[in-house]
C-alpha positions as CSV (number, residue, x, y, z in Angstrom):
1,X,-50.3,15.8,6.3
2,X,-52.6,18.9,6.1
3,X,-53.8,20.9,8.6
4,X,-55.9,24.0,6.8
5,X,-55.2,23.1,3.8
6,X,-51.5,23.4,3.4
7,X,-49.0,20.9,3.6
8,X,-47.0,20.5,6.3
9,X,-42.8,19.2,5.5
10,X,-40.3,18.2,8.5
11,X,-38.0,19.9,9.0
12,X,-34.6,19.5,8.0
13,X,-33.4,18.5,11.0
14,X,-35.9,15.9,11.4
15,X,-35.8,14.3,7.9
16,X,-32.0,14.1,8.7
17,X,-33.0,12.2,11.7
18,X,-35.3,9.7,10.0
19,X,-33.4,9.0,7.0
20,X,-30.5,8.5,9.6
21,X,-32.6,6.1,11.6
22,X,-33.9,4.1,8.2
23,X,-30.2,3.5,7.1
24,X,-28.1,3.1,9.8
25,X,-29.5,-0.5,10.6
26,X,-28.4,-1.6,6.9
27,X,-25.3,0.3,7.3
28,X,-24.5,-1.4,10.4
29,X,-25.3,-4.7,9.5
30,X,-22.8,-4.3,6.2
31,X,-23.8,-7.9,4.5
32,X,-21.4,-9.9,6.8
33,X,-20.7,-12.0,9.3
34,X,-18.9,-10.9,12.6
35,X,-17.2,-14.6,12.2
36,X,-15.6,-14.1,8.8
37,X,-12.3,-12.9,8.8
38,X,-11.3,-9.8,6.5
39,X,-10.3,-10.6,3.1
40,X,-6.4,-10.5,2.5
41,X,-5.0,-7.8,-0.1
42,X,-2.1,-9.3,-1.1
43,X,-4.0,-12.7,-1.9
44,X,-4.5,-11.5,-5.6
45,X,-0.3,-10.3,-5.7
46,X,0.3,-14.3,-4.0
47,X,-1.7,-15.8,-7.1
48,X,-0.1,-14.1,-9.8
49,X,3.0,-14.7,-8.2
50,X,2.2,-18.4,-7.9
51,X,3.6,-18.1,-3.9
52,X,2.2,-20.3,-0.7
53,X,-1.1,-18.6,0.7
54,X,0.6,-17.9,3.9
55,X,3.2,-16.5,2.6
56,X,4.0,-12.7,4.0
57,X,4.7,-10.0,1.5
58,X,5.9,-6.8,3.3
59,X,4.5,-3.3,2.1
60,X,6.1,0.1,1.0
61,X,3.6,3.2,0.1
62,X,4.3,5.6,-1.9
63,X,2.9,8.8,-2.1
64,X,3.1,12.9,-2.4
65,X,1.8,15.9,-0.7
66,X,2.5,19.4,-2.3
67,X,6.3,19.0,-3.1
68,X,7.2,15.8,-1.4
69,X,7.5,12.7,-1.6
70,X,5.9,10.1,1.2
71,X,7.0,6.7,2.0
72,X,5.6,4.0,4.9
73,X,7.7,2.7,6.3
74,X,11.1,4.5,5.6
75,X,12.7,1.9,7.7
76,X,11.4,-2.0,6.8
77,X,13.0,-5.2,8.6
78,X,12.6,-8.0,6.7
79,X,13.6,-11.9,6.4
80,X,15.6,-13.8,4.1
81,X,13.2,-14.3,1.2
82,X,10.7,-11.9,1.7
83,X,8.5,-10.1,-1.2
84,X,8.4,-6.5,-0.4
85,X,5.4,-4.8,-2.6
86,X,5.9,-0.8,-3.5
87,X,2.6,0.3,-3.9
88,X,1.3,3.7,-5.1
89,X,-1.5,5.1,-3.2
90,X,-1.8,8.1,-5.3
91,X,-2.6,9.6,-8.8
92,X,1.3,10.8,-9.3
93,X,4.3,9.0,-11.1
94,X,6.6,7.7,-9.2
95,X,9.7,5.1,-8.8
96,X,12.0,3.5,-7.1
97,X,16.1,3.0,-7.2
98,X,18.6,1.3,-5.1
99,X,22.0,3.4,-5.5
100,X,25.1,1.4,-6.3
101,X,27.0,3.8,-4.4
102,X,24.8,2.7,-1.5
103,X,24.6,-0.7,-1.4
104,X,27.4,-3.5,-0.5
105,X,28.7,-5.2,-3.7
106,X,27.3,-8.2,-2.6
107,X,23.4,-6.4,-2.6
108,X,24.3,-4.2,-5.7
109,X,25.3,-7.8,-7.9
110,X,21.8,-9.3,-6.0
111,X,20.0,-6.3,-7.4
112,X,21.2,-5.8,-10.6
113,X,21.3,-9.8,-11.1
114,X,17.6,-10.1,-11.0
115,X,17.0,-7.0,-12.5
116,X,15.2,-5.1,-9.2
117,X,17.8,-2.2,-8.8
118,X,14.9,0.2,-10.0
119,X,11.5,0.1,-10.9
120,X,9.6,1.3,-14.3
121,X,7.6,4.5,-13.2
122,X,4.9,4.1,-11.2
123,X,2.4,6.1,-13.0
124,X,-1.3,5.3,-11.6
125,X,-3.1,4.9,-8.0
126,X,-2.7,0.9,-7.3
127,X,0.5,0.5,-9.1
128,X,3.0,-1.9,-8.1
129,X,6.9,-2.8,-7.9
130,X,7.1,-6.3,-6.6
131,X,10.8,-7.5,-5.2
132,X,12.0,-11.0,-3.9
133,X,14.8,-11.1,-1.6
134,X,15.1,-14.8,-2.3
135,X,18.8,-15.6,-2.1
136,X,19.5,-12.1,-1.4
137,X,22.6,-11.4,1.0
138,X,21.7,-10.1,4.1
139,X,22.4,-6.6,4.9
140,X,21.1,-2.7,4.6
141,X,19.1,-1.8,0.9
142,X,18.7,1.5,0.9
143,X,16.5,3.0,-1.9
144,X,15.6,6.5,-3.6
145,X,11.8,7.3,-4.4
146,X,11.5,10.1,-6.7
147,X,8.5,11.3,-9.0
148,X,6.3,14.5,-8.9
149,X,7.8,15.7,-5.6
150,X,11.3,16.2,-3.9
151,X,12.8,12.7,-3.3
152,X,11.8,10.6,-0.7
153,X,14.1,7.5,0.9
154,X,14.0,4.7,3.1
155,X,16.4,1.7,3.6
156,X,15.0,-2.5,3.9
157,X,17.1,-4.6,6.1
158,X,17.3,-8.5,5.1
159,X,18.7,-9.7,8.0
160,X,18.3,-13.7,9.8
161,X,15.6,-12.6,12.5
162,X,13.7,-10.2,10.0
């Protein structure tokens, strides 16, 4: 637009306003239906793990702030069977151990037996330690987190009910 000759721009304001206004519809709509349910992130994990589709898998994150260590949940109740993912949800190494000196003899032999009493380091956003509890005794598994920070901890629970 000109009036006198010179060009006249919106303001900021304004051009923030209409770009908003162009873009929010296709934002909004997002490509999908409302009737589509969301996709499942541990399908990929059930596939290469060749397990039922409906099949549960439990999750532990792992991650650090400053000098510490973070883990969700530091308290996990799970079945008899259950697949319990640690998953790293930042750019540090970390890893996982199960103490001997903490576990029953029962969970330490389960543990060592199928080689889960620790995991290799953890060393990029999206990595993974994958554990079965299949056959596994029921009872308290707590476990050490350690990498970049001070240690973190938490404890599973196989138990009957979960």
């Amino acid at each position: 637009m000109t009036r006198g000759g010179r060009s006249r721009r919106l303001s900021l304001p304004v051009a923030l306003l209409a770009t908003l206004l162009l873009f929010l519809p296709l934002v909004a709509c997002g490509g999908s239906s409302r009737d589509e349910p969301p996709p499942d992130p541990h399908q990929e994990l059930r596939d290469r793990l060749g397990l039922d589709p409906d099949r549960e898998i439990d999750r532990v994150t792992l991650g650090g702030r400053g000098g510490d260590e973070h883990v969700a949940p530091t308290l996990l109740r799970v079945g008899p069977g259950a697949v319990v993912e640690f998953l790293c949800v930042d750019g540090r190494v970390h890893s996982v151990r199960f103490p001997r000196d903490s576990l029953t003899a029962e969970a330490a032999a389960f543990l060592s037996r199928t080689s889960q009493l620790a995991s290799p380091p953890l060393v990029d956003r999206g990595s993974r330690f994958v554990l079965t509890f299949e056959g596994a005794p029921p009872g308290r598994y707590p476990f050490l987190v350690e990498g970049s920070g001070g240690a973190g901890q938490g404890v599973i629970v196989v138990g009957a009910g979960g």
